[in-house]
DSSP file (Angstrom, degrees, kcal/mol; ACC not computed):
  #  RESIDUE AA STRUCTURE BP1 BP2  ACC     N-H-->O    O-->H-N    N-H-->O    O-->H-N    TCO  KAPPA ALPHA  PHI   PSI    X-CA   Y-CA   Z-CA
    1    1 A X              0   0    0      0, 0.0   144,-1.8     0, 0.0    32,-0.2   0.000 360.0 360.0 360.0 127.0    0.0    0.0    0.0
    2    2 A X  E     +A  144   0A   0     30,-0.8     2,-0.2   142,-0.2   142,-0.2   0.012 360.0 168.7 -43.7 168.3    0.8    3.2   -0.6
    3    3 A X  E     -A  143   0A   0    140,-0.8   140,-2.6    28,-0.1     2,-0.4  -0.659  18.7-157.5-170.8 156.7    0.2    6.6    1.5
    4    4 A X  E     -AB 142  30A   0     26,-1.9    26,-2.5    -2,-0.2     2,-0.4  -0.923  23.7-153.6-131.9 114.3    1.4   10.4    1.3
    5    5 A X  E     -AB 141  29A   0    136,-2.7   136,-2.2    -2,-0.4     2,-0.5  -0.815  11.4-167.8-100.6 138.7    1.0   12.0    4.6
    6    6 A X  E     -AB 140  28A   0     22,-2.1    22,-3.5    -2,-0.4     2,-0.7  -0.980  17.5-142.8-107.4 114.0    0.5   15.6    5.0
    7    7 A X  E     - B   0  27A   0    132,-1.5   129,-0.6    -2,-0.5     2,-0.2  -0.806  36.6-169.6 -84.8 118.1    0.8   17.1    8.4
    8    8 A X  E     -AB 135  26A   0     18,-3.3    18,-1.3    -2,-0.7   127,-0.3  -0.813  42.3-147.8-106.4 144.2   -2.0   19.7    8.1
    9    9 A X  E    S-     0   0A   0    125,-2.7    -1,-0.2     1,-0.3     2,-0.2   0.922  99.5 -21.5 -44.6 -92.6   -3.5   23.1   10.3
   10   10 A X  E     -     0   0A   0    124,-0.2   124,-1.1    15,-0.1     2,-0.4  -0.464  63.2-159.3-125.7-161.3   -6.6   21.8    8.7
   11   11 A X  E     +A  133   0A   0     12,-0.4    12,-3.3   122,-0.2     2,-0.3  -0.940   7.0 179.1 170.7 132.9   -8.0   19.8    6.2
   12   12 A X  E     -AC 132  22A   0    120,-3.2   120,-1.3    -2,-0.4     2,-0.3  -0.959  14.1-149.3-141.0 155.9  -11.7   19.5    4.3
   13   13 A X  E     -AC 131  21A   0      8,-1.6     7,-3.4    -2,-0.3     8,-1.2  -0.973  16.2-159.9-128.3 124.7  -13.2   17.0    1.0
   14   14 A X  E     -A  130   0A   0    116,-2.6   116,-0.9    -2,-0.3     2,-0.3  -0.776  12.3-171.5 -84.5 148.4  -15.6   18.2   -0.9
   15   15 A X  S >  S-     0   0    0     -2,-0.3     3,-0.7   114,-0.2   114,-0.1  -0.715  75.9 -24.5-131.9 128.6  -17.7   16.4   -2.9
   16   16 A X  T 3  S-     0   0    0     -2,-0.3   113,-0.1   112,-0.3     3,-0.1   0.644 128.2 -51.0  51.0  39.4  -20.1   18.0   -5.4
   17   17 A X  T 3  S+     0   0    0      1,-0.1     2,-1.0   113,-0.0    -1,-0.2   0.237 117.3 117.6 117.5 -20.3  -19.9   21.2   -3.1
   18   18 A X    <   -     0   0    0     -3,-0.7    -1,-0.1     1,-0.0    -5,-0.1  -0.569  66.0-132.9 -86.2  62.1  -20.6   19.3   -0.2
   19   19 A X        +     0   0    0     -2,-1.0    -5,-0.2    -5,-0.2     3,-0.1   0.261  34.9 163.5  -8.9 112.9  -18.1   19.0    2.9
   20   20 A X        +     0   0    0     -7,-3.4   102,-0.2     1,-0.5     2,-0.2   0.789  60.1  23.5-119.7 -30.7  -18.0   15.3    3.7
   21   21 A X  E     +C   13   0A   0     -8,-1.2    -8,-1.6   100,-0.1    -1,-0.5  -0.940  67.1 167.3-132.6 139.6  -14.9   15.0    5.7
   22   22 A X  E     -C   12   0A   0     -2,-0.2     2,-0.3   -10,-0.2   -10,-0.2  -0.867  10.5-176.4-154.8 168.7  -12.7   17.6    8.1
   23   23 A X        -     0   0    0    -12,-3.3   -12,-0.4    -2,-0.3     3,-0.1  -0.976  20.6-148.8-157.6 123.9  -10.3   17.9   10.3
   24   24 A X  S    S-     0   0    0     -2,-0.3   -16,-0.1   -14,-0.2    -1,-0.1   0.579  78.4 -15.2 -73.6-106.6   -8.6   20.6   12.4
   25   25 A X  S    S+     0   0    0      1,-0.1    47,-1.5    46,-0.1     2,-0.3  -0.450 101.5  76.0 -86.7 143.1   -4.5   19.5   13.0
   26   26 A X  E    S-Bd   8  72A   0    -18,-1.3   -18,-3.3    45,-0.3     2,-0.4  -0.966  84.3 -25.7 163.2-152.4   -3.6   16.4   12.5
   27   27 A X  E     -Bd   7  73A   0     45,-2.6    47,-1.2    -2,-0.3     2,-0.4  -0.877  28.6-154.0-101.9 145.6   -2.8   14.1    9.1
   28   28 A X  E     -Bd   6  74A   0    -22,-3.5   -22,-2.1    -2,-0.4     2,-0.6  -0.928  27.9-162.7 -74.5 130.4   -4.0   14.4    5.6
   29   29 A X  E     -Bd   5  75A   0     45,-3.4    47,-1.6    -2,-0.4     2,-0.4  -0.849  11.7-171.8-108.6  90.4   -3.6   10.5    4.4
   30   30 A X  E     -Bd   4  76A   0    -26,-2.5   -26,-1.9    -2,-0.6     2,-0.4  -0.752  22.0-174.5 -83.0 125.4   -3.7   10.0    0.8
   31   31 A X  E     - d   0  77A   0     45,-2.0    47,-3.5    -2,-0.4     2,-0.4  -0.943  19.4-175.0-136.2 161.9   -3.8    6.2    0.4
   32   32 A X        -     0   0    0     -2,-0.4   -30,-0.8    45,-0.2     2,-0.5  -0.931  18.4-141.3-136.3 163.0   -3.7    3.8   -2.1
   33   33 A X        -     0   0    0     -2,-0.4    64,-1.9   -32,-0.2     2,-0.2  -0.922  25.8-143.0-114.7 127.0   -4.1   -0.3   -2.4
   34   34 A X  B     -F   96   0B   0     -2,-0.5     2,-0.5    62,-0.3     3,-0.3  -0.529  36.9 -95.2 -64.9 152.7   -1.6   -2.2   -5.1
   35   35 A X  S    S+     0   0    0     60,-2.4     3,-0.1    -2,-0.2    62,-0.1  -0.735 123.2  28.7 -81.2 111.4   -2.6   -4.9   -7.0
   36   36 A X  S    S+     0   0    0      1,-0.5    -1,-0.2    -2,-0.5   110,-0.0  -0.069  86.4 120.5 128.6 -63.5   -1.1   -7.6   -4.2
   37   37 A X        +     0   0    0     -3,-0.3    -1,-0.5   108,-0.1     2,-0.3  -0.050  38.3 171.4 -63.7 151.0   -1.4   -5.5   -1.3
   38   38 A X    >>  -     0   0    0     -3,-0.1     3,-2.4    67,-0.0     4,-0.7  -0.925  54.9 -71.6-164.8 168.4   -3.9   -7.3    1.6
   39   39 A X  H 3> S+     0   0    0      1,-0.3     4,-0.9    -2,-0.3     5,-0.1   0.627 127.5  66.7 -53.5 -10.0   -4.7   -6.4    5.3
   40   40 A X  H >> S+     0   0    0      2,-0.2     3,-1.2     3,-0.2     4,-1.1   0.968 110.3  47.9 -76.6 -44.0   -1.0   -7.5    6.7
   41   41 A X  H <> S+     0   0    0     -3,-2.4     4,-2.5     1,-0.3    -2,-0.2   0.934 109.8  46.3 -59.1 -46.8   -0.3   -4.2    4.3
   42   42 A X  H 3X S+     0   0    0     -4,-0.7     4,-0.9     2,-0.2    -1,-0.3   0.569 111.3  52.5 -63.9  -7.9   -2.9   -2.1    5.6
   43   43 A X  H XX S+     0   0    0     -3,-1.2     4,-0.8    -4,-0.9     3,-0.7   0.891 113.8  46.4 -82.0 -89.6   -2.0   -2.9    9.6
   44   44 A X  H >X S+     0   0    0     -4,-1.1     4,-1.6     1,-0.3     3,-1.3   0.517 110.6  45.3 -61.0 -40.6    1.2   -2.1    9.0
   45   45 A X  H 3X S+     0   0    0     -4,-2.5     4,-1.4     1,-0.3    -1,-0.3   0.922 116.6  48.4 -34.6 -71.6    0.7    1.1    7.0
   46   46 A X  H <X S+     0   0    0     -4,-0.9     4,-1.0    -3,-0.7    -1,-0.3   0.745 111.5  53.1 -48.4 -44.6   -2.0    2.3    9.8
   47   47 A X  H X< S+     0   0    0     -3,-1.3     3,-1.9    -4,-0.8    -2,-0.2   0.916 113.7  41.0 -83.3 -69.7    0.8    1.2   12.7
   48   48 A X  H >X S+     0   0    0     -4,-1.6     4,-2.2     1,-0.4     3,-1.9   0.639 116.8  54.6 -74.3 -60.4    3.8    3.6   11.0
   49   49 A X  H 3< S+     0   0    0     -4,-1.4    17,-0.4     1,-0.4    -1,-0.4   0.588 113.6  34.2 -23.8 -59.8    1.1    6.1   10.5
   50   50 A X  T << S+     0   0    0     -3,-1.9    -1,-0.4    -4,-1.0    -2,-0.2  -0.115 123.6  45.8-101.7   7.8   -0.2    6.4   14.1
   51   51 A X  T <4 S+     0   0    0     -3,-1.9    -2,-0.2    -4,-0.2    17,-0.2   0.569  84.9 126.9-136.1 -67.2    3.5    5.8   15.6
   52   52 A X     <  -     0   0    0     -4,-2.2    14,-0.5     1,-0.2     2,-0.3   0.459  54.7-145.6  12.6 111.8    5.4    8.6   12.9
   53   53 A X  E     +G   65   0C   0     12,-0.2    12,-0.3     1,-0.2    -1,-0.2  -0.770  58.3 120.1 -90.3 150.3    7.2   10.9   14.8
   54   54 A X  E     +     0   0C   0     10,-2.5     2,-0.4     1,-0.3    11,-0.2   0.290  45.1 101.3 173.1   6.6    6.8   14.2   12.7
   55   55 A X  E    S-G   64   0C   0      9,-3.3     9,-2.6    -3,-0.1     8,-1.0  -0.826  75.9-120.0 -75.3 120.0    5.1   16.4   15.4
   56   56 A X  E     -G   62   0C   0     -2,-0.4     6,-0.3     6,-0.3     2,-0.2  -0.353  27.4-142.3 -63.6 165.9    7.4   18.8   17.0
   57   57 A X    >   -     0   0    0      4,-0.7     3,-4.2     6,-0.0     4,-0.5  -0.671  46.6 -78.0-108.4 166.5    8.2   18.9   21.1
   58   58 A X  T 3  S+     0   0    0      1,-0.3    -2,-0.1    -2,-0.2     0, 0.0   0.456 133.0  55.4 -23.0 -37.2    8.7   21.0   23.0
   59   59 A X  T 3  S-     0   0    0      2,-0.0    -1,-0.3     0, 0.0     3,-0.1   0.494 116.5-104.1 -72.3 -33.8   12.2   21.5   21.8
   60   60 A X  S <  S+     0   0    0     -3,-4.2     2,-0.3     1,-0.3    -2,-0.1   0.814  77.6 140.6  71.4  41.7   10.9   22.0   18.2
   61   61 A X        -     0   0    0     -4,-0.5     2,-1.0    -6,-0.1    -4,-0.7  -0.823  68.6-115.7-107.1 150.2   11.9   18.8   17.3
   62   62 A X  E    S+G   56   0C   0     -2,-0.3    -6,-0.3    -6,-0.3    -9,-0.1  -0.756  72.9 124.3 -92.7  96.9   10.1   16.5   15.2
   63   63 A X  E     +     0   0C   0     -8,-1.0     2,-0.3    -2,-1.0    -1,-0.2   0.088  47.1  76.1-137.5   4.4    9.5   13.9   18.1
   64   64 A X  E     -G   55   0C   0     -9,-2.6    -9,-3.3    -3,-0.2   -10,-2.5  -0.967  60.5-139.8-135.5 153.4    5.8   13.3   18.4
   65   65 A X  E >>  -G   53   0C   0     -2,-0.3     4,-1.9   -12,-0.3     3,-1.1  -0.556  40.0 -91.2-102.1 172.3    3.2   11.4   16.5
   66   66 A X  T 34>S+     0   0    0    -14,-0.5     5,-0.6   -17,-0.4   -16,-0.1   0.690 127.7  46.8 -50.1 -35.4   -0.1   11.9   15.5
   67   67 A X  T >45S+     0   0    0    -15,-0.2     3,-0.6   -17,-0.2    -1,-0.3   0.759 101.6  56.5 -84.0 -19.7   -1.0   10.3   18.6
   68   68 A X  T <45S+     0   0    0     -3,-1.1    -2,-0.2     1,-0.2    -1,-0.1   0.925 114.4  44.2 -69.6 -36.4    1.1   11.9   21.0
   69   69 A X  T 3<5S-     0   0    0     -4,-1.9    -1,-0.2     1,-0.0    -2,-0.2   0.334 103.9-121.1 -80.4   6.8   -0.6   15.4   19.8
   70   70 A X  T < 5 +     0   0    0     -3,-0.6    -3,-0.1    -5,-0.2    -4,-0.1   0.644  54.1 170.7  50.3   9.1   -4.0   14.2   19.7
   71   71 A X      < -     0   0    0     -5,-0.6    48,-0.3    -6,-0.2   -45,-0.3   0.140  30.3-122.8 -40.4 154.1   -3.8   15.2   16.0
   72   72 A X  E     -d   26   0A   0    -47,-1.5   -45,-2.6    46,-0.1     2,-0.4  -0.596  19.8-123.6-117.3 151.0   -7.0   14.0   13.8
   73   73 A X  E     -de  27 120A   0     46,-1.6    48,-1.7    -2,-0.3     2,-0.6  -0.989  16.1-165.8-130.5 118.5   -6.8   11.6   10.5
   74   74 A X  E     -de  28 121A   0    -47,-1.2   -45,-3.4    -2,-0.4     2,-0.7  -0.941  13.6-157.6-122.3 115.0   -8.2   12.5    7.1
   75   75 A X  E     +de  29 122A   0     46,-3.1    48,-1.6    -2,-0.6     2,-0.4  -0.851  16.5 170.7-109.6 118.4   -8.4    9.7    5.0
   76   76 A X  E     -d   30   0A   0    -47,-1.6   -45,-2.0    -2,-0.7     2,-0.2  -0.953  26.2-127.9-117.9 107.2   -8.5   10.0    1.4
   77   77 A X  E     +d   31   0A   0     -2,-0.4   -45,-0.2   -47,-0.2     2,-0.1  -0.324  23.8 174.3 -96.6 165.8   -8.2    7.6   -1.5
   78   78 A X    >   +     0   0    0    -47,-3.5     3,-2.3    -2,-0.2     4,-0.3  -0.387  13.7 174.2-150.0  62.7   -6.0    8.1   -3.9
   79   79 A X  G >  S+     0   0    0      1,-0.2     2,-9.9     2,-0.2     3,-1.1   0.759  78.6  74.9 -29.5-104.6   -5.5    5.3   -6.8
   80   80 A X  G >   +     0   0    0      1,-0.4     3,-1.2     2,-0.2    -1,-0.2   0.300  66.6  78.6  27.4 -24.5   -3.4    7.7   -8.4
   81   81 A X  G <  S+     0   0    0     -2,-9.9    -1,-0.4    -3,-2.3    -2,-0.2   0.933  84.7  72.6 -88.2 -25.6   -0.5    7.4   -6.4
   82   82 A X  G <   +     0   0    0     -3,-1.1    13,-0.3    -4,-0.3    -1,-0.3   0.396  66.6 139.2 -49.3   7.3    0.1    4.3   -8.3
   83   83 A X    <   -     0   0    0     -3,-1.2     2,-0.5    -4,-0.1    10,-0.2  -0.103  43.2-155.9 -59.8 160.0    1.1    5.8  -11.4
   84   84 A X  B     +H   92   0D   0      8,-0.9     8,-1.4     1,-0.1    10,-0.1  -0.927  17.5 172.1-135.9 130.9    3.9    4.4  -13.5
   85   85 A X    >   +     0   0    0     -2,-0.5     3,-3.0     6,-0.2    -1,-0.1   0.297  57.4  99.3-109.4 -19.8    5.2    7.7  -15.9
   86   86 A X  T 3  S+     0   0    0      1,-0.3     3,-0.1     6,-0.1     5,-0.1   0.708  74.0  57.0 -86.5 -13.3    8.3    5.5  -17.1
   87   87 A X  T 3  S-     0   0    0      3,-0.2    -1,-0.3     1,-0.1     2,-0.3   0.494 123.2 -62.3 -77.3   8.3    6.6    4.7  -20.2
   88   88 A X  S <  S-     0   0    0     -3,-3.0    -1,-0.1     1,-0.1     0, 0.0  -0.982  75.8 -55.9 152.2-156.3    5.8    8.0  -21.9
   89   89 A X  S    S+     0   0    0     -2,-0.3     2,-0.4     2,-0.1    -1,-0.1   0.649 107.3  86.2 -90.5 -17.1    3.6   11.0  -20.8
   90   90 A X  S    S-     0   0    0     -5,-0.1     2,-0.5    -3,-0.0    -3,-0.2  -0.673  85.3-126.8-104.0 111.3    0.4    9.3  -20.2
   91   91 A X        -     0   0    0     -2,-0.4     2,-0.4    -8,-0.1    -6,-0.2  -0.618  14.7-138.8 -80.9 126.4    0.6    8.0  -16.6
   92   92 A X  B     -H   84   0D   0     -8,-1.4    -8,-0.9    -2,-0.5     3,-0.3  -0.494  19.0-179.0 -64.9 113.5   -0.3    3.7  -16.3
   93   93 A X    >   +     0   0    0     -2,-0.4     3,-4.6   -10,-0.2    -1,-0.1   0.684  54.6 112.7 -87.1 -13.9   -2.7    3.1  -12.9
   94   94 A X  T 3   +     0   0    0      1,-0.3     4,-0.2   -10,-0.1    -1,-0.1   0.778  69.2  59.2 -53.3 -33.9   -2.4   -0.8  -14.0
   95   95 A X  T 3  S+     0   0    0    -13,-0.3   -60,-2.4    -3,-0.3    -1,-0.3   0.800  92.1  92.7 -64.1 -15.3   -0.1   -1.4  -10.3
   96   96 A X  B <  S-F   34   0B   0     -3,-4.6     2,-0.5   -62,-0.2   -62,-0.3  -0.108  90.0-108.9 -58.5 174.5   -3.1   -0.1   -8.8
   97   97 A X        -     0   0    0    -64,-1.9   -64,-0.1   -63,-0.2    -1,-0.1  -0.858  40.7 -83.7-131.1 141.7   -5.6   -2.7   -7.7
   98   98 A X    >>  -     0   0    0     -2,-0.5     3,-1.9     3,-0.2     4,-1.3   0.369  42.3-104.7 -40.6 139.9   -8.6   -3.2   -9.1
   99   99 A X  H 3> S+     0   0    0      1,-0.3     4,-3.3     2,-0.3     5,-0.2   0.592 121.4  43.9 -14.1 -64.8  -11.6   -1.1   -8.3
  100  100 A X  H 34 S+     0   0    0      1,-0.2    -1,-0.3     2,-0.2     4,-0.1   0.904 118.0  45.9 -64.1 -40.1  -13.3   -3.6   -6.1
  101  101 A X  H <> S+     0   0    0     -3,-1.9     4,-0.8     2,-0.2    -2,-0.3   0.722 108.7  55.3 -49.2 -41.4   -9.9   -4.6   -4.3
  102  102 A X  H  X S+     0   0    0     -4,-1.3     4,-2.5     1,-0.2    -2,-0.2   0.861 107.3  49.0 -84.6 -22.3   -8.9   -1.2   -3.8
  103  103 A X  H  X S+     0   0    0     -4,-3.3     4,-0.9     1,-0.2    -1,-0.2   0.479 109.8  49.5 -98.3   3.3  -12.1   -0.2   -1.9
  104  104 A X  H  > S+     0   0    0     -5,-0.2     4,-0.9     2,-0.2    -1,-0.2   0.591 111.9  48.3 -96.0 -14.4  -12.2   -3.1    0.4
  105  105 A X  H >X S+     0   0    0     -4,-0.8     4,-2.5     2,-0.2     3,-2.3   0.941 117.2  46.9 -73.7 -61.6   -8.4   -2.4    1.3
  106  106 A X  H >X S+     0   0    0     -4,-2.5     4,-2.2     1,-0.3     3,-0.5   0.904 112.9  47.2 -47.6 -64.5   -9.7    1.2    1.7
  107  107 A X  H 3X S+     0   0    0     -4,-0.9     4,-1.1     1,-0.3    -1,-0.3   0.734 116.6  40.6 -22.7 -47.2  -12.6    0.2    3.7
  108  108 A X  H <X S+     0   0    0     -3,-2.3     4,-2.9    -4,-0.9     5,-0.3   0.822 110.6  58.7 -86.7 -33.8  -10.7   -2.1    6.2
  109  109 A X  H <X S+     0   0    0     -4,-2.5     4,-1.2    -3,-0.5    -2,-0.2   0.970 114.8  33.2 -69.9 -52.7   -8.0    0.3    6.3
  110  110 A X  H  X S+     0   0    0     -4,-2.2     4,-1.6     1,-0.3     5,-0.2   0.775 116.4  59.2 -61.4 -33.2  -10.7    3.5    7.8
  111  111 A X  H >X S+     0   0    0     -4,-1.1     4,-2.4    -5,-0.4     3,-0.7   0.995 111.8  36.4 -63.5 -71.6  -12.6    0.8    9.6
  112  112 A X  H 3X S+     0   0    0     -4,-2.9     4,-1.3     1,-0.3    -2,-0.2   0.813 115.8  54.9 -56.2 -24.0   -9.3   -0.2   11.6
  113  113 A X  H 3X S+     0   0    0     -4,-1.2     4,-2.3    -5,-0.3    -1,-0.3   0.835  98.6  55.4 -71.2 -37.6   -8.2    3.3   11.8
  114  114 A X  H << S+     0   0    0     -4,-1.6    -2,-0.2    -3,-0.7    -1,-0.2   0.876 113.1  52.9 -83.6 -25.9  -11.6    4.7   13.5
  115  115 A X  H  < S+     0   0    0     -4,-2.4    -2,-0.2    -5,-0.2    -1,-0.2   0.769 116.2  38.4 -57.0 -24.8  -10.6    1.5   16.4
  116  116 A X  H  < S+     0   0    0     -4,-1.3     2,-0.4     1,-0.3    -2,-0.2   0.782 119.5  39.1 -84.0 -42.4   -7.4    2.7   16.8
  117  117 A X     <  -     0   0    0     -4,-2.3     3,-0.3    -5,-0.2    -1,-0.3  -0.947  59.9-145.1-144.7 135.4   -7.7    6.5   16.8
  118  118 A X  S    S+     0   0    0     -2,-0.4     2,-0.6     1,-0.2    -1,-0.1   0.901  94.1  57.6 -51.0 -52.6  -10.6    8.9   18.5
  119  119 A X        +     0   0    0    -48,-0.3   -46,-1.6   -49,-0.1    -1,-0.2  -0.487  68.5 138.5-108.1  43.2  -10.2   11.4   15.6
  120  120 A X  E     +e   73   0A   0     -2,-0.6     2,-0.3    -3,-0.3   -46,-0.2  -0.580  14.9 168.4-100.8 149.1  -10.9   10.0   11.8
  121  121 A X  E     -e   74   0A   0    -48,-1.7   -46,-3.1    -2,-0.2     2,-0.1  -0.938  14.9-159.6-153.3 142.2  -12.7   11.4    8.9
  122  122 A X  E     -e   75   0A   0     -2,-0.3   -46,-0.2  -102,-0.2     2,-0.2  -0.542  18.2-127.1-119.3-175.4  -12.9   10.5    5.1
  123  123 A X        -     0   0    0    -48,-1.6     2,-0.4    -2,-0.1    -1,-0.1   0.073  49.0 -85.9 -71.9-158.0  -13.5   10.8    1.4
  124  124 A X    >   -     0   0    0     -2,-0.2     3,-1.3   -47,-0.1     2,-0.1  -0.997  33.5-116.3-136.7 119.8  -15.3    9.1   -0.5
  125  125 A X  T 3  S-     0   0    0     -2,-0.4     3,-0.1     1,-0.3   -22,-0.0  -0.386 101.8  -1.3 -53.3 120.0  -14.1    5.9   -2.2
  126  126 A X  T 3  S+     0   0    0      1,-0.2    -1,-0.3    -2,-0.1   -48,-0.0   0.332 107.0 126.3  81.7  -6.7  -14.2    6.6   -6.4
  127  127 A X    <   -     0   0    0     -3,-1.3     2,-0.7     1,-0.1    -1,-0.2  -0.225  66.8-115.4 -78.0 162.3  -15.6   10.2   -5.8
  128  128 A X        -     0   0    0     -3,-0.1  -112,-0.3    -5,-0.0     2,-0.2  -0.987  40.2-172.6 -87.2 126.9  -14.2   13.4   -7.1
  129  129 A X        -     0   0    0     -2,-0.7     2,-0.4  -114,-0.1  -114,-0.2  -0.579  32.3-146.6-110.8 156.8  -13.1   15.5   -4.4
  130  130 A X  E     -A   14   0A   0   -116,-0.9  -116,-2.6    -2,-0.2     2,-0.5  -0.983  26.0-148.9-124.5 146.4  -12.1   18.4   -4.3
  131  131 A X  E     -A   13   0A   0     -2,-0.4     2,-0.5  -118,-0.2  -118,-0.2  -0.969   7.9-169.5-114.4 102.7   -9.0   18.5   -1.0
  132  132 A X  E     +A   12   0A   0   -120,-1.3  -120,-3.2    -2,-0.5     2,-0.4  -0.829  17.4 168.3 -98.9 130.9   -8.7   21.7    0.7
  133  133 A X  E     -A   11   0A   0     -2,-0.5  -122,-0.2  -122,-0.2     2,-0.2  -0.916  35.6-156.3-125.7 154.1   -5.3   21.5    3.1
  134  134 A X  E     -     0   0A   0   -124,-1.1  -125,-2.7    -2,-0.4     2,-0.5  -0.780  38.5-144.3-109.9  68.2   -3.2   24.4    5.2
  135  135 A X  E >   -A    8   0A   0   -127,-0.3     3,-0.6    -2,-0.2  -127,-0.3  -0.326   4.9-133.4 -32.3  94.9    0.0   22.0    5.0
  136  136 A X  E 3  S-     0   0A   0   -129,-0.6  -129,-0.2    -2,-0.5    -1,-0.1  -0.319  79.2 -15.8 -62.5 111.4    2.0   22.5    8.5
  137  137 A X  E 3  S-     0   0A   0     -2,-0.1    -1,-0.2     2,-0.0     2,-0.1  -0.072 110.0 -84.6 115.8 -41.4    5.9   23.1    7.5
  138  138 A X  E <  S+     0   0A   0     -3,-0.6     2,-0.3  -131,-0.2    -2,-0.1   0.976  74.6 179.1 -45.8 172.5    5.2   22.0    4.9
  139  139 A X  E     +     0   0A   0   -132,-0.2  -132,-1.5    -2,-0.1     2,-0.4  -0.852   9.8 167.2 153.7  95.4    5.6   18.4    5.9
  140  140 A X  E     -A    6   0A   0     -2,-0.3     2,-0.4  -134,-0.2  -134,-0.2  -0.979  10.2-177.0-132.1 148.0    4.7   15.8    3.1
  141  141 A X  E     -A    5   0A   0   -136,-2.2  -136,-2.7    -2,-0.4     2,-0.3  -0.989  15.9-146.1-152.6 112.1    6.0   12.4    4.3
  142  142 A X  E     -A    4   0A   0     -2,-0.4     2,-0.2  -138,-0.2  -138,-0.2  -0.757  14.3-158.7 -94.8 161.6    5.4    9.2    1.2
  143  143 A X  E     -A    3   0A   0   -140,-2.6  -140,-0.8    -2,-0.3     2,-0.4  -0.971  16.2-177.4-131.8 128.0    4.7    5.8    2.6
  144  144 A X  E     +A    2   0A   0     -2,-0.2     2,-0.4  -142,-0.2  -142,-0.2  -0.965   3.1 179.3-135.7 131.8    5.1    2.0    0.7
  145  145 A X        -     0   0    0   -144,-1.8     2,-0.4    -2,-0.4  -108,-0.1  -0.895  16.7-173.5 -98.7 142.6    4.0   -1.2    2.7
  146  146 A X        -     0   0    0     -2,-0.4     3,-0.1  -105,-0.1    -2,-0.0  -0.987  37.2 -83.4-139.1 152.6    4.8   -3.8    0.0
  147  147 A X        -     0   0    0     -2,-0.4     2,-0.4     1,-0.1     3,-0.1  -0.045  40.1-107.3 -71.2 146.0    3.6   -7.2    0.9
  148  148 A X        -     0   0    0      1,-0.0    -1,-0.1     0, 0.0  -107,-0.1  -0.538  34.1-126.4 -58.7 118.9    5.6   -9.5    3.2
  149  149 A X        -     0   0    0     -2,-0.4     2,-0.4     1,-0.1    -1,-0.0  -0.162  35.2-110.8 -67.1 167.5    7.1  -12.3    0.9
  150  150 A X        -     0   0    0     -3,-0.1     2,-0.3     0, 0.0    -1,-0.1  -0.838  27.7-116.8-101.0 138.4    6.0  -15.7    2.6
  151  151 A X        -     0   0    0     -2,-0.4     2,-0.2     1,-0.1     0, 0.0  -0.670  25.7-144.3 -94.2 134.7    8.7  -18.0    4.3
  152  152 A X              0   0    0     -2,-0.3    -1,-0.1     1,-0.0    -3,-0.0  -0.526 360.0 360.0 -87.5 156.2    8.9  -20.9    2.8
  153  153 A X              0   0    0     -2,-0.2    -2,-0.1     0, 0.0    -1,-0.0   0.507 360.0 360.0 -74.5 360.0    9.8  -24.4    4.9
């Protein structure tokens, strides 16, 4: 799985005009499911997420996570981040995974996320959104889980 986290002020999704999701400080999550990718990817993405030091301390260090601040989660999906450019101009989504795949990863992922953590809010799976952010730093942090090979005997 994919993700690009934005540590945000705040963060809103529109869709057709309509606020669906926001969140004052906290993460913007853009995430995306691979063709491959299954729930050992999405636990782990969700743990790095929620653990991430990238909060300053007291110090003005970046030494706290999303949890340590009580920081909020905006979860967004975002097929897209699978593109492959290396063949021309025209970007390939084919590493993404398929439609039906990608919105049960998505699904399980928000589902586990709103157990873990107080503060969650989403998109909309397949929608067009429109993503309003106040990026903090700026602070853009990319993420790959890529599935655990299986140990053989």
């Amino acid at each position: 799985m994919l993700a690009v986290l934005q540590r945000v002020a705040e963060a809103r999704v529109e869709v057709e005009g309509k606020v669906i999701g926001e969140i004052d400080a906290g993460l913007l999550v853009l995430v995306c499911a691979e063709r491959g990718d299954g729930v050992a990817e999405a636990d782990r993405l969700l743990a790095k997420i929620l653990k991430l030091r990238i909060f300053s301390d007291e110090a003005g260090k970046m030494n706290r996570s999303v949890q340590d601040v009580g920081g909020a989660l905006l979860v967004v999906s975002q097929f897209t981040l699978a593109a492959d450019t290396s063949g021309g101009n025209r970007p390939s989504f084919t590493g993404a995974a398929a439609p039906e795949d990608g919105r049960a990863l998505y699904e399980y992922f928000v589902e586990r996320a709103r157990k873990t953590h107080p503060h969650v809010q989403t998109g909309e799976f397949a929608a067009v959104m429109q993503v309003h952010l106040v990026n903090d730093g700026p602070v853009t942090i990319p993420l790959r889980m890529t599935p655990t090979p299986a140990i053989s005997a």
